[in-house]
Structure formats: structure tokens, C-alpha cells
N, C-alpha and C positions, 0 to 999 in steps of 0.2 A: 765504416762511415755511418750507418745506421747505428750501429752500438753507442756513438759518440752522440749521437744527435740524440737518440734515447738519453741516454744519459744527460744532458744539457738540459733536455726537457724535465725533466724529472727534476734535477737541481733546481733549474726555473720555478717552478710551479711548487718546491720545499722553499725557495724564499720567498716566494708571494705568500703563502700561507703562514713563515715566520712573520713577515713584517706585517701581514693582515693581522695576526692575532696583536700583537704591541698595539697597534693603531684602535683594534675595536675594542679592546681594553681597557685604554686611555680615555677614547677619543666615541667609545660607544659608534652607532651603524651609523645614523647622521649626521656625526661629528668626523665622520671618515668617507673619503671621496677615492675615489679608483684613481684619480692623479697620485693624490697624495701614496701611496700603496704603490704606485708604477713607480715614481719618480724615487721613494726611499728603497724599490727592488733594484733600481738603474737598468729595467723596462721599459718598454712601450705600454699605453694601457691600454691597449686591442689584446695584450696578451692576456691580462685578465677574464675577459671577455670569450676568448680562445679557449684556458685552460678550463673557465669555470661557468662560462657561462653566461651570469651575471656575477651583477654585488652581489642580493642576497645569496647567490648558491655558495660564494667565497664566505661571506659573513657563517653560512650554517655550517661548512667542514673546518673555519679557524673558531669556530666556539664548540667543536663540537669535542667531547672530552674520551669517549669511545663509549666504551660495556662500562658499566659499575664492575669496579674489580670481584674477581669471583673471590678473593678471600673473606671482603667486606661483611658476605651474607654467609660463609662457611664460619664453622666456629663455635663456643660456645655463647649462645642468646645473652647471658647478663655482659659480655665485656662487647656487642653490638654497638654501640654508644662510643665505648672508646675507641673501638676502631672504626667508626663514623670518622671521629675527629682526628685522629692520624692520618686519613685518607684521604679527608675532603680538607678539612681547616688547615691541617700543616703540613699538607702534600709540597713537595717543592711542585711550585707555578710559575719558576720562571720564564717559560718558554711561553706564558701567557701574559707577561707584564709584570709575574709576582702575585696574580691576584687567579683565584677560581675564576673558569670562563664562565661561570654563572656572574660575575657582576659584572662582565661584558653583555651580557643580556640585559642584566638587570640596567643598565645605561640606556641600553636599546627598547626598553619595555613599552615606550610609546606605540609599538607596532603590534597588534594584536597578536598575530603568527608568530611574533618572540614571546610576549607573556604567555601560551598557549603552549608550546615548546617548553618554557618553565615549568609551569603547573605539571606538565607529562613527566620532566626529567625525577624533580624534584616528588611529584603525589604517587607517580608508579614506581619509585622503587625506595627513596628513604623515608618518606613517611608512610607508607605501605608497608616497611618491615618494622617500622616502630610503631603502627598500629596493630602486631599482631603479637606485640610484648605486653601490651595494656593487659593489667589484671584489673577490670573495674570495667563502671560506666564510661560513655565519653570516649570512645578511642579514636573516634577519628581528632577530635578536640584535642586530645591531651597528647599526640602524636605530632600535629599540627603545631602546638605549643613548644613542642623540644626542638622540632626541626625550625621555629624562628629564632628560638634559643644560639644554634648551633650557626646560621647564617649569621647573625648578628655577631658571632664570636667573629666569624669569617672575615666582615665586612669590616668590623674596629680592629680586626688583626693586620689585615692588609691593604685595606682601603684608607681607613682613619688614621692607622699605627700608633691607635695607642700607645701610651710608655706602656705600662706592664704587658697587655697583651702582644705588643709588638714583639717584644723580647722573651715571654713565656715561651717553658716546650710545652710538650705533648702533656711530659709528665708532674708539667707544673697547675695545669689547667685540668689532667684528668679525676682530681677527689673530688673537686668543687663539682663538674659536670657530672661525676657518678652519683653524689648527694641530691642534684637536681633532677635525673632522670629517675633516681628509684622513687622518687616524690610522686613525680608523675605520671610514671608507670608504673605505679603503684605494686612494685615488685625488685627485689635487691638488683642494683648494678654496680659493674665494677668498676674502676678505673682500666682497667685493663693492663 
């Protein structure tokens, strides 16, 4: 009986987190209410509150994406870039909507403690290791500059859907990003 109930709960609390991550997505932290989230789990919304807490404590475990993959930063330095962009930009996200939970934040950026959360994910680890490819002045600028490069890829890939980048791969999009990263990091990169 306890193994079942275990088990229940646990399912419980993997679909409240499916259908949270779809709804904050979509729908960003504001534009998603704990009914709406209850009612498309076919829950109560005390459960919400049970499992997690709160919103925001559900809002930070359905965006949150884990570690940066350890291969990301393994590897050789010039193909860093392109496997940024296998990773992050054409990672399968559908179990987020289709889209990085980063523009589930980014929906939600009205909130301080989300933009703050951004700045960490995004300034401590991928433009932190693209600032320490720069050969030149300017690293933190010029590191700054690929990583709006690379979300904006992000954004018109899965947000906008463009026609070409919608339907681009990896290795359609990686000569043009290697041509733009060696620019700016002032040092050869690869497509990967």
C-alpha cells in the first residue's frame, strides 16, 4: 500500500510539473494560475501547494533545466560554439513547449528573482566560457555579444519559427555561427 501511494505521488507531482512546464512556456509565471495547472493535471490545487509549496517553488523546478551538460564544456575549445548550439538551440524542448525554459523566464522577466536567475544561468556558465575563448580586448563584451547572437537564434527558431531557421539543422546553421564566433572571438572556430 505505501509503494502504491508512493508511486501515485510521484506520478502526481511528474504531471503537475509536465503540465506546469507547457503552461509557463506558453503562458509565462503571470499568465499561469495554479487552477489552470490543477485543472489541466485533473487535480485539486492544494496539491500544488502540497507538493511544491508554492507557484514560484513549481515555477523554479518546471524551468529549471538541471547541470549544463558536462560534455558542453569537455572538448576541444574552437568547436565550444557549436556545441553550444546543438545543446542549447536545437536540443529537443519538447517536454518544455518546444521552446528552451529560458523563454519561459524570459515571459516571466517582469519579476526581478527571474531576471536575476537569468543573468546566473546564462553570465555563469555560457558566457563565462565564451569569455575565456576571447583573444583580444573586450571579453566580457564580445562574449556577451555571441551569447545574444545564439539566443536570438533560439528565440526566431522556436518562438517566431521562422521559415528557414525553423527548419534548419544543427549543420545547417553551424558555418555561418563559426564565421561569426571566430569574428568575435577573435580566434578560429569550428562548426563542429
Amino acid at each position: 500500500m505505501t509503494e502504491t501511494r508512493k508511486r501515485d505521488r510521484e506520478a502526481t507531482r511528474a504531471k503537475l510539473l509536465e503540465v506546469a512546464r507547457l503552461r509557463f512556456a506558453r503562458e509565462g509565471y503571470d499568465g499561469t494560475s495554479v487552477r489552470d495547472i490543477a485543472r489541466d493535471s485533473g487535480v485539486d490545487p492544494t496539491l500544488i501547494f502540497r507538493y511544491f509549496g508554492s507557484k514560484k517553488r513549481l515555477f523554479d523546478e518546471a524551468t529549471a533545466t538541471g547541470e549544463v551538460p558536462a560534455d558542453l564544456l569537455d572538448g576541444p575549445p574552437e568547436e565550444l560554439v557549436a556545441r553550444m548550439l546543438r545543446s542549447v538551440v536545437f536540443q529537443d524542448w519538447s517536454r518544455y513547449g518546444g521552446e528552451h525554459p529560458l523563454v519561459a523566464m524570459l515571459r516571466s522577466s517582469a519579476h526581478e528573482d527571474t531576471r536575476q536567475r537569468i543573468r546566473e544561468e546564462v553570465c555563469g556558465t555560457y558566457v563565462r566560457a565564451l569569455e575565456e575563448l576571447v583573444d583580444g580586448p573586450d571579453k566580457e563584451l564580445r562574449a556577451e555579444l555571441l551569447s545574444a547572437w545564439l539566443v536570438g537564434i533560439g528565440i526566431l527558431r522556436s518562438v517566431v519559427a521562422t521559415p528557414a531557421l525553423a527548419t534548419a539543422t544543427s549543420d545547417d546553421v553551424a558555418p555561418y555561427l563559426a564565421a561569426v564566433a571566430t569574428s568575435l572571438l577573435g580566434r578560429p572556430m569550428s562548426g563542429g
